[in-house]
GULUMNU-122755 format. One record per residue (C-alpha): residue in three letters; x, y, z. Coordinates in pm, whole numbers, plus 32768, in hexadecimal, padded with zeros to 4 digits. Example, Ala and Ser with C-alpha at 12.3 -4.5 7.8 and 13.67 -1.06 7.14 Angstrom:
! residues 2
<node aa="Ala" east="84CE" north="7E3E" up="830C"/>
<node aa="Ser" east="8557" north="7F96" up="82CA"/>
***
This chain:
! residues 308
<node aa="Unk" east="6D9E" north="61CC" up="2509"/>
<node aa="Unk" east="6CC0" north="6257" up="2600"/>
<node aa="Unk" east="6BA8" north="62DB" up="254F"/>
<node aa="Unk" east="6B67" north="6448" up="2620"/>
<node aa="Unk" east="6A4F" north="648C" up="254B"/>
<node aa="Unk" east="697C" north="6384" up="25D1"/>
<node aa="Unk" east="69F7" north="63B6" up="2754"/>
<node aa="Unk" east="6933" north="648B" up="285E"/>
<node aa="Unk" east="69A6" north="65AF" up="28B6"/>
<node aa="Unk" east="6967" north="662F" up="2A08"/>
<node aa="Unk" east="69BA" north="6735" up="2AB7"/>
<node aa="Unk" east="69F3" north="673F" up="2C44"/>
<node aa="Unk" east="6991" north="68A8" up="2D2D"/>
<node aa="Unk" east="6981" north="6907" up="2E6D"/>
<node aa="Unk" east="699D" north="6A38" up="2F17"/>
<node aa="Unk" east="6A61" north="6AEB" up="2DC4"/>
<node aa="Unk" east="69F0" north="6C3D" up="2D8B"/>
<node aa="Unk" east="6A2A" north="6C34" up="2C23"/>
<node aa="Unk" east="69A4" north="6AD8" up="2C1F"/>
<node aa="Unk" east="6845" north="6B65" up="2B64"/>
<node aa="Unk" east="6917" north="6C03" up="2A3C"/>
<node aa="Unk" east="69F9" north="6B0F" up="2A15"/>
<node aa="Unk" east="68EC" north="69DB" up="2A03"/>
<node aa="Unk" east="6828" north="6ADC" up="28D2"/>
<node aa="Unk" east="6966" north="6AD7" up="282F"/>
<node aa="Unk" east="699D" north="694C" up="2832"/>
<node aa="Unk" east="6813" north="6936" up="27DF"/>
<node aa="Unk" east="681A" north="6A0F" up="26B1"/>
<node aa="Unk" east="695A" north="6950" up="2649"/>
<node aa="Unk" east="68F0" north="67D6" up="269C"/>
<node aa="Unk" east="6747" north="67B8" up="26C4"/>
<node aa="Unk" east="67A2" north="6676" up="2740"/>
<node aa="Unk" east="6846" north="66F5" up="2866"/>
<node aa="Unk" east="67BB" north="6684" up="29CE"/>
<node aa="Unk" east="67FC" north="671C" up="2B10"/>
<node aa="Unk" east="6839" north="66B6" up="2C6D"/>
<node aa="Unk" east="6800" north="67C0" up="2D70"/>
<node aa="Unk" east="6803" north="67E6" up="2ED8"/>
<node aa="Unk" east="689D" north="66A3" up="2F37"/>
<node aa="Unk" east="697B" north="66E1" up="3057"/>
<node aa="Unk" east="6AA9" north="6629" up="3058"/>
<node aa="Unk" east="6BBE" north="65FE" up="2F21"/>
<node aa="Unk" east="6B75" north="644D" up="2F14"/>
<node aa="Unk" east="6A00" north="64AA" up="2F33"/>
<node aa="Unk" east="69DE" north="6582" up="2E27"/>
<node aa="Unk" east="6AB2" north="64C7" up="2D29"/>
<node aa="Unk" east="69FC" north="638B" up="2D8A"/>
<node aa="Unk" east="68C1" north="6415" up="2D88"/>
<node aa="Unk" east="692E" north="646B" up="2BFD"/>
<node aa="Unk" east="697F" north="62FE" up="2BAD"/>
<node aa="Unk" east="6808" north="62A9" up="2C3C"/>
<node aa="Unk" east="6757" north="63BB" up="2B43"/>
<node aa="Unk" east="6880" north="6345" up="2A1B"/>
<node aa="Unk" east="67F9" north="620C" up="2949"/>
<node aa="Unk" east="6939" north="6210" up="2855"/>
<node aa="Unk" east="6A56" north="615B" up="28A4"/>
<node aa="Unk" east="6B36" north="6263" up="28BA"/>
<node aa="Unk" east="6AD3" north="63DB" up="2947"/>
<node aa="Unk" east="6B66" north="651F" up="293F"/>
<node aa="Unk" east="6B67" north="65F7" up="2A58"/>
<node aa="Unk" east="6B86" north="6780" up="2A5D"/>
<node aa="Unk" east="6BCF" north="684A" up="2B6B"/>
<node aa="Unk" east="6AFF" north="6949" up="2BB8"/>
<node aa="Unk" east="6C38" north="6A58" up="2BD3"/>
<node aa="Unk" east="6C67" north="69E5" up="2A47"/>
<node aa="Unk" east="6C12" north="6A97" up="2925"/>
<node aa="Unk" east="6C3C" north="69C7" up="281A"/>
<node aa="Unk" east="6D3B" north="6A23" up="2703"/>
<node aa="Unk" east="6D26" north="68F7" up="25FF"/>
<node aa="Unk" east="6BC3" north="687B" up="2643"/>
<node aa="Unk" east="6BB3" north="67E1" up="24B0"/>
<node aa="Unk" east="6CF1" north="66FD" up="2551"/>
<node aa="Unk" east="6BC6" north="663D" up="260E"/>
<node aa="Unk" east="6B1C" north="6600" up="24F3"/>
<node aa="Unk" east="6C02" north="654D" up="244C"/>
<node aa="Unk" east="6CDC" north="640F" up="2487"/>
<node aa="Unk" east="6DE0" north="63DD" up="25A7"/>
<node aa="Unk" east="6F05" north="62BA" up="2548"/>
<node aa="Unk" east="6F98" north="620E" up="2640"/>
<node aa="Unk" east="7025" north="608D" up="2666"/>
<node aa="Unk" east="6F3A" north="5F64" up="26BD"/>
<node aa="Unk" east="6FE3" north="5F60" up="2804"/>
<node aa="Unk" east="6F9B" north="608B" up="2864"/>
<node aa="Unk" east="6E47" north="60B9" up="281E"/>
<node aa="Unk" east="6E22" north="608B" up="298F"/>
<node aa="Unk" east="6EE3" north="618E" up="29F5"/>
<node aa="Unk" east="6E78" north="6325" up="2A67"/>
<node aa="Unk" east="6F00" north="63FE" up="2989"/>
<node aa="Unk" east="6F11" north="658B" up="29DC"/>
<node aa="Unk" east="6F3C" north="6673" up="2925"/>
<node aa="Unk" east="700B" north="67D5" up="2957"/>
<node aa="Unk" east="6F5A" north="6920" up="297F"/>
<node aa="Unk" east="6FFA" north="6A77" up="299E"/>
<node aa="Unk" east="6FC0" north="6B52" up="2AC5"/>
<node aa="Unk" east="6F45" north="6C81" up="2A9A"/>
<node aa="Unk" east="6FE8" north="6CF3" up="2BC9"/>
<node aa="Unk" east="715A" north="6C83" up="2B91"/>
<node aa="Unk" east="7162" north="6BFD" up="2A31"/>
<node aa="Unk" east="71AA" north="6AA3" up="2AB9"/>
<node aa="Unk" east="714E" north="6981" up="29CB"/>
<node aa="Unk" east="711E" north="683D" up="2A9D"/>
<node aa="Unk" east="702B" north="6750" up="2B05"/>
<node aa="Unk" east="6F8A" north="67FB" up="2C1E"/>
<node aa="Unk" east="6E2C" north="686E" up="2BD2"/>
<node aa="Unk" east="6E75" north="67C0" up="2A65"/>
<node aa="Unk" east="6D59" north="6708" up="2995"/>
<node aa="Unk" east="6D76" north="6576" up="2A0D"/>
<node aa="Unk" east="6CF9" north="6438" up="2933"/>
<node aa="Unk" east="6C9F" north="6324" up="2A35"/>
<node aa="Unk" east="6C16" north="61BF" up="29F3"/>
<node aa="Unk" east="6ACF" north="61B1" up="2A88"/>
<node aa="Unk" east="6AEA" north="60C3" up="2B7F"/>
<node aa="Unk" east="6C3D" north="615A" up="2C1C"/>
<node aa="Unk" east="6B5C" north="62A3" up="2C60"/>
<node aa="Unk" east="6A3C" north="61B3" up="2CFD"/>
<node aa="Unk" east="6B40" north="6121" up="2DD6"/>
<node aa="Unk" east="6C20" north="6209" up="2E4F"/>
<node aa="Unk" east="6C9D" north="621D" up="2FB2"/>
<node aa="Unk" east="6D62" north="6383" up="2FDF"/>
<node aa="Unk" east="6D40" north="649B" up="30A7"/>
<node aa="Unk" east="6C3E" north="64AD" up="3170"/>
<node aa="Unk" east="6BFE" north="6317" up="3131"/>
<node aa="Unk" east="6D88" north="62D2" up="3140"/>
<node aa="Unk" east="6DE0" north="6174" up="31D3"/>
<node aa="Unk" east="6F5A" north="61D0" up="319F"/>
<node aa="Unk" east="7009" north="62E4" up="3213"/>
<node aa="Unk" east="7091" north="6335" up="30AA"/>
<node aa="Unk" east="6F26" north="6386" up="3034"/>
<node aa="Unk" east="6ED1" north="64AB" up="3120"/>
<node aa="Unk" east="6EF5" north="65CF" up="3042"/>
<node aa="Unk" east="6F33" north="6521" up="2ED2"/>
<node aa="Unk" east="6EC2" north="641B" up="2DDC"/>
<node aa="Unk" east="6FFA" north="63EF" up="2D3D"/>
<node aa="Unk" east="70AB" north="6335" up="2E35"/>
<node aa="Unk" east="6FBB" north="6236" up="2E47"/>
<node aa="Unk" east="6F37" north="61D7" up="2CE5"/>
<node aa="Unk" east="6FE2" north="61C1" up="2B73"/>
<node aa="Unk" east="702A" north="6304" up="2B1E"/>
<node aa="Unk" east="70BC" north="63B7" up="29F0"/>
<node aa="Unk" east="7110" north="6535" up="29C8"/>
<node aa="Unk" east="70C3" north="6598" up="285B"/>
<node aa="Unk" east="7169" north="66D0" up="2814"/>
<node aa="Unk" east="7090" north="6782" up="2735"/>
<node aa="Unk" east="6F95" north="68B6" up="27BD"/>
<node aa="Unk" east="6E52" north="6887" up="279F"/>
<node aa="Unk" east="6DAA" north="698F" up="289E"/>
<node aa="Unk" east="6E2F" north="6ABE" up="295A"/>
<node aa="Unk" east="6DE1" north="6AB0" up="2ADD"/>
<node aa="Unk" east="6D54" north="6BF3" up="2B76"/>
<node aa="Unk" east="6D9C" north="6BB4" up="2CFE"/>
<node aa="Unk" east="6D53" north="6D73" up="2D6F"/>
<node aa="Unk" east="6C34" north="6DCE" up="2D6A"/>
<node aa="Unk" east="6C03" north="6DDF" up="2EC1"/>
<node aa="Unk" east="6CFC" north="6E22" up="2FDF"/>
<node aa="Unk" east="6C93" north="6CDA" up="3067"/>
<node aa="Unk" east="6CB8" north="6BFF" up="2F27"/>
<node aa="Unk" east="6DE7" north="6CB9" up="2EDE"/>
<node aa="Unk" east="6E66" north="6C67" up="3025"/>
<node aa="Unk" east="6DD0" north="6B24" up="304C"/>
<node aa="Unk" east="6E7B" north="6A99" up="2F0D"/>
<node aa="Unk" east="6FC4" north="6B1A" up="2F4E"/>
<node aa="Unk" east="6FDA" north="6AAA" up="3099"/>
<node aa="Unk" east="6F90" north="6926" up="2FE8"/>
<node aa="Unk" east="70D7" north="693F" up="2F38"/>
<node aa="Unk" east="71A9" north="69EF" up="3012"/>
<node aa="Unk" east="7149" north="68A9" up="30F8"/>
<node aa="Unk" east="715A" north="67C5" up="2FDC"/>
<node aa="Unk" east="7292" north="67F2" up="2F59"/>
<node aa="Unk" east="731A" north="6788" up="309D"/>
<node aa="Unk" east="7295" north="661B" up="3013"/>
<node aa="Unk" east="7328" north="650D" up="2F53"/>
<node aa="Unk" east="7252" north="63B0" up="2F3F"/>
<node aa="Unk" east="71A2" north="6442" up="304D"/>
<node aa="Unk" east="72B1" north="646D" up="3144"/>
<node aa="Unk" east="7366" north="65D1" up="31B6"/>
<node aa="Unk" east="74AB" north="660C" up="3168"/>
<node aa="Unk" east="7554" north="662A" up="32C5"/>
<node aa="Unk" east="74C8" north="64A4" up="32F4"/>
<node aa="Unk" east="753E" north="6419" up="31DF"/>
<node aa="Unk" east="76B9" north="64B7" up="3247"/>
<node aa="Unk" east="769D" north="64F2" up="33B5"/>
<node aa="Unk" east="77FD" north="6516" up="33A9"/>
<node aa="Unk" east="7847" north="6613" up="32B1"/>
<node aa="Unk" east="783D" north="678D" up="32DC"/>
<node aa="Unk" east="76B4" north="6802" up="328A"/>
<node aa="Unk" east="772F" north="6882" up="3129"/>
<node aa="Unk" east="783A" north="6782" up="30BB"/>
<node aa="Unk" east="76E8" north="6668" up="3116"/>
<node aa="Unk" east="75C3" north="6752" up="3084"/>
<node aa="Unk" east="768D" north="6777" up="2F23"/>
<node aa="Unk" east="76D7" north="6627" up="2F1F"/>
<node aa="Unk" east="7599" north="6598" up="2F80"/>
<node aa="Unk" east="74C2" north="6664" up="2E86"/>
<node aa="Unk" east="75DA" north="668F" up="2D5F"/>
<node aa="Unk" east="7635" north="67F0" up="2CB7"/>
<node aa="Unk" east="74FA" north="6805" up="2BE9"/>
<node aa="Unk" east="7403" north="6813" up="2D11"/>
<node aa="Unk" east="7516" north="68E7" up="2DE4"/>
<node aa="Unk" east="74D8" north="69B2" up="2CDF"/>
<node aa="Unk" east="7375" north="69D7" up="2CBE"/>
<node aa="Unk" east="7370" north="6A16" up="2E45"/>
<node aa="Unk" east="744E" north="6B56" up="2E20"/>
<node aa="Unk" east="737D" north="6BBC" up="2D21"/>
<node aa="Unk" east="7238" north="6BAF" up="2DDB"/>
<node aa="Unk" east="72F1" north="6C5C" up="2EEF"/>
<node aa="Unk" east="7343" north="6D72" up="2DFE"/>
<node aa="Unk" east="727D" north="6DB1" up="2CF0"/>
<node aa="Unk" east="712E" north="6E54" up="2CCD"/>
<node aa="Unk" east="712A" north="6FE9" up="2D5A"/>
<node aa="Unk" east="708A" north="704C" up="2C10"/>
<node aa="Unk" east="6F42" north="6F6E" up="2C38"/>
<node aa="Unk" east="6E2A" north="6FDB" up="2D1C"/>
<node aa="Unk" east="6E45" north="6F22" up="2E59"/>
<node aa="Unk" east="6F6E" north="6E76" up="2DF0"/>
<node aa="Unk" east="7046" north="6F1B" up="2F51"/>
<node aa="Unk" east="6F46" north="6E20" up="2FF3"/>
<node aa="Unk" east="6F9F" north="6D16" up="2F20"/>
<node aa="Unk" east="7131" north="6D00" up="2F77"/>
<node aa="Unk" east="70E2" north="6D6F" up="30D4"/>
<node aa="Unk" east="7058" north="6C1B" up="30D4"/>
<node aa="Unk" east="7176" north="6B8D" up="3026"/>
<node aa="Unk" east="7249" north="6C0C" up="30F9"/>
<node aa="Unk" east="71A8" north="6BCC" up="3248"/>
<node aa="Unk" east="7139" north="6A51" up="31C4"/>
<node aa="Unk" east="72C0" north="69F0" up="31B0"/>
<node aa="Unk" east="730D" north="6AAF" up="32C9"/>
<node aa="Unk" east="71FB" north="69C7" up="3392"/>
<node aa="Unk" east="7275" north="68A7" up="32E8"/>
<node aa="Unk" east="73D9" north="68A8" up="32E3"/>
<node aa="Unk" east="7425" north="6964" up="33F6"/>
<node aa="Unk" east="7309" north="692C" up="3533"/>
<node aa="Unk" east="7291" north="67D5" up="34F6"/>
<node aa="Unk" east="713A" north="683D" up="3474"/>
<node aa="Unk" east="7078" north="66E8" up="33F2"/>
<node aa="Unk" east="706A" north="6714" up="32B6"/>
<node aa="Unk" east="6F18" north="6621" up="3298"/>
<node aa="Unk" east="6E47" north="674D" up="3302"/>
<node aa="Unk" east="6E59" north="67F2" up="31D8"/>
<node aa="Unk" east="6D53" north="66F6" up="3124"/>
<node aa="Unk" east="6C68" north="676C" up="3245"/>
<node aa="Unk" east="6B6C" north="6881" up="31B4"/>
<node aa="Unk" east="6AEE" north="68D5" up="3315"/>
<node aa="Unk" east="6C4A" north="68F4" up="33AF"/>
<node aa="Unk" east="6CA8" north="69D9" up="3284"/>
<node aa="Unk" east="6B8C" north="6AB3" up="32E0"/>
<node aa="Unk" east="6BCF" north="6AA2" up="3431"/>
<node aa="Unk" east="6D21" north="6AFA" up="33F3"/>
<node aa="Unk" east="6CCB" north="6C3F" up="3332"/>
<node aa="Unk" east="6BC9" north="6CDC" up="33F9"/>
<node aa="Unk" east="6C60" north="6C9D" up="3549"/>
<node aa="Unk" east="6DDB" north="6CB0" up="3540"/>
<node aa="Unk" east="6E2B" north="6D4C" up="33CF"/>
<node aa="Unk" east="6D47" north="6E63" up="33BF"/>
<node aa="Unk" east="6D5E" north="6EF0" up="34F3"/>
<node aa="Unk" east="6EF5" north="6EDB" up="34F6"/>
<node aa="Unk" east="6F30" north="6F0C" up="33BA"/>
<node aa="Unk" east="6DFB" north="6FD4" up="3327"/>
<node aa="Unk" east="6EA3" north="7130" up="330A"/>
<node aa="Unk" east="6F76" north="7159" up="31D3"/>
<node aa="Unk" east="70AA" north="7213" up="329A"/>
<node aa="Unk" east="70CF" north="70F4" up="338E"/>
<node aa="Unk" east="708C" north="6FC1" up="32BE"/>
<node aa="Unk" east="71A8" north="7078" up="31D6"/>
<node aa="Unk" east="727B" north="7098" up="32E5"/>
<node aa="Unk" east="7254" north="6F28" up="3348"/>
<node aa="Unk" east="727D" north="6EA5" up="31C9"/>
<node aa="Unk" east="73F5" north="6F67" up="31C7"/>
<node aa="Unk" east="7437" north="6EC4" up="3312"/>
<node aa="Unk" east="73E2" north="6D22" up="329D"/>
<node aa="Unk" east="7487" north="6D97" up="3140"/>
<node aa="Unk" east="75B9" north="6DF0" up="3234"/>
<node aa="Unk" east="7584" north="6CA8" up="32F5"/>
<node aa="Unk" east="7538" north="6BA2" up="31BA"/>
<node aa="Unk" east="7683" north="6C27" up="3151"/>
<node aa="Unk" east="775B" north="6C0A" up="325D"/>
<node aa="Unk" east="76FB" north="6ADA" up="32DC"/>
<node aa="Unk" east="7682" north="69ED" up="3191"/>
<node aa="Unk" east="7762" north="6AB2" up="30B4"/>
<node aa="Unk" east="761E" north="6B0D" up="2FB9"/>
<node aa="Unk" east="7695" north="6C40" up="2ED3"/>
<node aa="Unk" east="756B" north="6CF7" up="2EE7"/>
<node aa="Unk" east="7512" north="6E39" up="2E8C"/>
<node aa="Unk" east="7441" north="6F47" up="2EF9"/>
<node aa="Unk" east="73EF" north="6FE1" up="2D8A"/>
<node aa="Unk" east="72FF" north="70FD" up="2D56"/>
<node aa="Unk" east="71F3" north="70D1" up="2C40"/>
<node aa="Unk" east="72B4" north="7154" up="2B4F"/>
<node aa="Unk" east="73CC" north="703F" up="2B91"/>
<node aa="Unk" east="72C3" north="6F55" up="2B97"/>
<node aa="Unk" east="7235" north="6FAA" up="2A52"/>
<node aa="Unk" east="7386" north="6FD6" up="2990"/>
<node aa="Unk" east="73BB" north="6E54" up="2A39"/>
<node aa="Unk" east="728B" north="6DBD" up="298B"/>
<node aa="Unk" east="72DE" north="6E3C" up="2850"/>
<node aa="Unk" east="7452" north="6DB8" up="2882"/>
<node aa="Unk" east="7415" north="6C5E" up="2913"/>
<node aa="Unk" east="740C" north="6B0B" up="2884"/>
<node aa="Unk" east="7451" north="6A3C" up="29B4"/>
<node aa="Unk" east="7455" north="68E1" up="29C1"/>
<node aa="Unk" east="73B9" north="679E" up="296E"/>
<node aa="Unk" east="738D" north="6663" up="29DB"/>
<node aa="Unk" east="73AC" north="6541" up="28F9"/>
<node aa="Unk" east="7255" north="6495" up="28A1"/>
<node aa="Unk" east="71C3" north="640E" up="2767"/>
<node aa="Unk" east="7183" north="64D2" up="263A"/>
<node aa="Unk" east="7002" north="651A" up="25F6"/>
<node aa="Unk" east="6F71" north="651F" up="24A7"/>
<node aa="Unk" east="6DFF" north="6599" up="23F9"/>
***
């Protein structure tokens, strides 16, 4: 058993603009939470959490989470002796899409795998540019335990759907048109990243009219994969804060600012993601989107079962 109870919480910000509410809502929750804040960089910050942690394992929040089962970490987490040193992350649903996976999820990490990590920004390997869980022992636990809230801006909105429109491009760390150079782009990106993450990539593409600021959100989606699968984009950029910004205020917002044309543009990659990686997209309204999240029950991933 990991006792949860007796690990730190802490929970990592940056630039989130509902970062403020989110850590009140942990805090009234879990007084013992801590907080890292303003650490550029995604190995910075979650090393910088393993320096203020003094328990041997730590849980890390997001600062896009709400969570949805806080009692869960006060309780007792079972898993086998040999993986006690192991990351295990936990599903959250987005609030945008309905999607329930790991991204943006509450993580358990031993102590000294935080203190030592070498990803992203730090990455020695090419595999740890833009993810941890290439690079360390990871397990996807598929229970909910926050909802992520990624719109509440244009730019987060945008920002975060642009991450997995490139991401999903990725499996251990390498794009799909590498890994089968000679395959046709959508035979090699199916196979590479398997039907339940082809999935989740349509839906990001797809889903999310009905939320405020979610058009910027699967603009992003869109254009990410586009980028990615399509123009050779370098996908390590998108672990680069200052490029993101970059990105936004000089070649997003002025293209792409004005509803009408960034509309026009999201129908025309929608038209080009299909045609040539074969994603069946769709270009649903909000009340499509809506009648979607009440429908869906996607898929998930096989991981170990989590108990309190």
């Amino acid at each position: 058993m990991i006792d949860l109870a007796a690990s730190d919480v802490v929970f990592l910000s940056f630039d989130e603009p509902n970062a403020e509410a989110h850590f009140a809502a942990l805090s009234a929750a879990l007084p013992r939470a801590l907080r890292v804040h303003g650490v550029q960089g995604f190995d910075a910050a979650h090393r910088r959490a393993g320096e203020i942690a003094a328990s041997p394992h730590v849980v890390t929040v997001d600062a896009d989470n709400l969570l949805t089962e806080p009692a869960f970490l006060d309780g007792r987490f079972d898993v086998a002796p040999r993986d006690r040193g192991s990351v295990f992350s936990f599903s959250a649903r987005n609030a945008l899409n309905a999607l329930e996976y790991g991204n943006g999820g509450v993580k358990i990490w031993p102590r000294e795998t935080l203190r030592t990590l070498r990803t992203h920004e730090h990455a020695r390997r090419p595999e740890a540019s833009v993810d941890f869980c290439w690079v360390v022992s990871y397990y996807q636990v598929n229970r909910v335990l926050s909802e992520v809230h990624v719109t509440a801006t244009p730019f987060q909105a945008f920002r975060a759907g642009f991450r997995e429109g490139v991401k999903f491009n990725l499996a251990g760390g390498v794009l799909a048109h590498d890994a089968f150079p000679d395959l046709p782009r959508a035979e090699a990106l199916l196979r590479h990243i398997g039907a339940g993450n082809h999935e989740r990539l349509r839906v990001w593409c797809s889903v999310g009219a009905d939320v405020e600021n979610g058009d910027w959100a699967m603009f992003g989606a869109r254009l990410g994969c586009t980028m990615t699968a399509l123009e050779g984009f370098d996908h390590r950029r998108i672990a680069d804060y200052d490029w993101f910004r970059r990105f936004w205020a000089d070649e997003i917002l002025p293209r792409w600012g004005v509803g009408d044309e960034r509309r026009a543009t999201f129908l025309a990659l929608g038209q080009r993601l299909r045609a040539d990686l074969g994603l069946e997209i769709a270009d649903l309204d909000a009340e499509a989107s809506r009648f979607f999240k009440s429908a869906y029950r996607g898929r998930r991933a096989p991981g170990p079962m989590a108990v309190a």
